[in-house]
C-alpha positions in Angstrom: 0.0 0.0 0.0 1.8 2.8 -1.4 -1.0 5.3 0.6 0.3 3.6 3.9 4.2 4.2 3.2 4.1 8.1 1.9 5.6 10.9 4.4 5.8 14.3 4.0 8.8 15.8 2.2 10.4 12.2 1.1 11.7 12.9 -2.4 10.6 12.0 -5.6 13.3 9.5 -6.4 12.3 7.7 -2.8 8.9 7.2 -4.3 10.1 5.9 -7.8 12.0 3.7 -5.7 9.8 2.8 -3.3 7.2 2.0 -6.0 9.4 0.7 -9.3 7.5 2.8 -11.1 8.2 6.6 -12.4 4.8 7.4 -12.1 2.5 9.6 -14.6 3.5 13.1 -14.8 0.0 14.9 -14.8 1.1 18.5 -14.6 2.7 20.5 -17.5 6.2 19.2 -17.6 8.6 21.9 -16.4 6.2 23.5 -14.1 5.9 23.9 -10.4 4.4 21.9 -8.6 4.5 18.5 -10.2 1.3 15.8 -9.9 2.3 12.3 -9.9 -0.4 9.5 -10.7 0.9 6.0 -9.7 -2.1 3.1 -10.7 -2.3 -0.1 -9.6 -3.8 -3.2 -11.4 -7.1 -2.6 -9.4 -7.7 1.1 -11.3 -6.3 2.3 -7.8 -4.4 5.5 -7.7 -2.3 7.7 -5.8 -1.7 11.1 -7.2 1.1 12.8 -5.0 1.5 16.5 -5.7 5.9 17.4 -5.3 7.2 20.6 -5.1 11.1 20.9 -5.8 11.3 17.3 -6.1 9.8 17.0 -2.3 6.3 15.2 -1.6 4.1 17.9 0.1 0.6 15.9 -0.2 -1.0 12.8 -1.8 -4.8 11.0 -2.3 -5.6 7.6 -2.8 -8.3 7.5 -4.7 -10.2 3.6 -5.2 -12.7 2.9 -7.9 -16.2 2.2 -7.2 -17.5 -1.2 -7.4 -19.9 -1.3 -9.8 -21.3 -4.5 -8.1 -22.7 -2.4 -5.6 -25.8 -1.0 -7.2 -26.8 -3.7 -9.1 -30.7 -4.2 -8.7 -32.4 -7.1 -6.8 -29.0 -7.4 -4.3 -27.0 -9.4 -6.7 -28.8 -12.3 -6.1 -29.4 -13.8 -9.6 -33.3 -14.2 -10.9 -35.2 -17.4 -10.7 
């Protein structure tokens, strides 16, 4: 759980390590501050927001499960 193991002000290459992953720039490249997205195979994501290379906040975000409002409970039809 890459959520869990974030701390403020860790670097950027401490995440890309941390994760084996660079990560999706989201923000103009270039540009102050810098979004990260990192995804897992779940359609998870953490988008961590660095500012001179330093992490200064992050979300998880988790996808909805579409199961959930699926009439009659789930339960299949006689």
């Amino acid at each position: 759980m890459l959520n869990a193991k974030l701390k403020p002000n860790v670097t950027l290459m401490h995440v890309i390590a941390m994760t084996r992953a660079l990560g999706e720039l989201r923000s103009p490249k270039d540009t102050q501050p810098e979004l990260y997205r990192w995804t897992d195979g779940g359609g998870s994501y953490v988008d961590a927001v660095f500012n001179g290379g330093k992490l200064q906040s992050w979300t998880m975000t988790r996808p909805e499960n579409p199961g959930d409002e699926e009439e009659g409970g789930g339960t299949p039809a006689a």
